[in-house]
Steps between C-alpha positions, in 0.01 A plus 500: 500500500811622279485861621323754760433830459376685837221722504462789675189396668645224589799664634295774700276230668836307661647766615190620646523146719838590603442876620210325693691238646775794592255737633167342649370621762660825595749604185814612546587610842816526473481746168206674612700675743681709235202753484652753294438498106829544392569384114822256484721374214557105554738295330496128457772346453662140393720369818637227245512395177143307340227493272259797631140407478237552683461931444138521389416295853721784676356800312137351524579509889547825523230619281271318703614681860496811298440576142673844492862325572672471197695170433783553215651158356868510421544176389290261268331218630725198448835643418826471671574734788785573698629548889394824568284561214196768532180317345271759551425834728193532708356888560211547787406582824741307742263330707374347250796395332597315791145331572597327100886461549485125682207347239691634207842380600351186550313453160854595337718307703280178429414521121880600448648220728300239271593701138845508627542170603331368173757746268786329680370139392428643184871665418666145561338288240461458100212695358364205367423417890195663684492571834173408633333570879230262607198468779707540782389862571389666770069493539316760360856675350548242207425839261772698629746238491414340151520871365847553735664155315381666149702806561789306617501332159354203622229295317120472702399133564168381520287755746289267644362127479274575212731622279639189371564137615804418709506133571765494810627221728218473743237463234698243322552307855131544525433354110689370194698750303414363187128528623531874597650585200271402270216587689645874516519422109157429424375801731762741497276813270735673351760498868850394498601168632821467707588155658718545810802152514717419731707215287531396149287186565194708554592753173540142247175411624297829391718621185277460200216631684388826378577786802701781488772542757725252705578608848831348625493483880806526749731288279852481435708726203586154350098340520375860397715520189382153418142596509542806310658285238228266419208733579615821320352442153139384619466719838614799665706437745560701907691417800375583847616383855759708767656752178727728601724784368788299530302178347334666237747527212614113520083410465510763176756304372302199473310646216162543670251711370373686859555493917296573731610650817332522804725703698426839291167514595476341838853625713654793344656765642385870503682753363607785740339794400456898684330783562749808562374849573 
């Protein structure tokens, strides 16, 4: 899946699982004390520096509480914000306001952390690299954070196990490479084909085989580089395993086509966001 595109029924139907899990059984109690209907002016506003994503979750939380408060965006989706920053203004009753605040801070602060994280990876490297997430997401949230990584510049991996083969270390110690690969050949329909090594040994024995993409796992700059070099005109080539901001650029270097990075999808940070009356 190269790209994702939210919908708004999709976004209205998770949110509507997180007001629930905030407010089942008795609402609010806490908000439902302010009785009066007073109309408030609400800024949110950037604590830091990130990627802001996430606003259509936050303004779709509101609506849902109540569809008269009116949720002005500030900034666009996916652009670069600063400390202090006001991203958008929220107008309503204020006990209602504060029955969304909590769920919309927390769709923000999530999709940001992971678009932020991902733009960082992304500003250290060639363009001719892609930064790519993977599988390790959290259950049920994969969409958010595929579509997070995708405004952080990042590049979407395969979403799930049918969307191409990826022949990895456990099926080869359960197999024969050579086997799996050209078995993924001969039935692959149309779906890319990327063969997951962890030493040149097992790359000499597959190259001439007809598959798309080479996946170099958890080796060395000097191994990596050697890899690239004799795959590069036959395969696409990606490096996964432990990548970090400060290991990042050096793995670039080696000439490789893509890396895939756990870490932006599965352990971010949030990004500190507020509501200020």
């Amino acid at each position: 899946m190269s790209q994702i595109k939210l919908s708004n029924y999709y976004i209205k139907n998770i949110v509507k699982l997180a007001l629930n899990e905030d407010l089942y059984p008795s609402g609010d109690i806490t908000s439902n004390l302010v009785k009066n209907s007073k109309i408030i002016k609400v800024k949110l506003i950037s604590n830091q520096q990130a990627v802001v994503a996430g606003l259509e979750f936050a303004k779709q939380t509101f609506k849902l509480i109540d569809s008269k408060i009116r949720f002005i965006i500030k900034k666009k989706e996916g652009s670069l914000i600063n400390k202090n920053d006001i991203v958008a203004t929220i107008e309503g009753k204020a006990e209602n306001i504060l029955i969304g605040e909590r769920v919309a801070l927390n769709f923000m602060s999530y999709i940001s952390g992971i678009a932020t994280k991902t733009n960082q990876f992304v500003k250290l490297i060639n363009k001719k690299c892609k930064i790519c997430c993977t599988r390790k997401t959290i259950p049920t949230l994969r969409v958010i954070q595929k579509y997070a990584v995708k405004l952080g510049g990042g590049t979407n991996h395969r979403f799930n196990l049918s969307d191409e083969f990826l022949i990895k270390d456990n099926h080869i110690a359960s197999s024969d490479i050579k086997t799996l690969v050209s078995l993924a050949v001969k039935n692959k329909k149309g779906r890319k084909i990327t063969v997951e090594v962890d030493n040149l040994n097992q790359l000499k024995q597959i190259m001439g085989l007809k598959f798309n993409t080479v996946l170099f796992d958890n080796m060395n700059n000097k191994t990596l580089k050697a890899g690239v070099k004799i795959a590069k005109k036959y395969y696409e080539t990606e490096a996964s395993g432990n990548v970090t901001l400060k290991s990042v650029k050096k793995i670039a270097a080696t000439g490789v086509n893509r890396i895939s990075i756990g870490s932006i999808t599965h352990s971010v940070p949030a990004i500190d966001f507020k509501l200020e009356i």
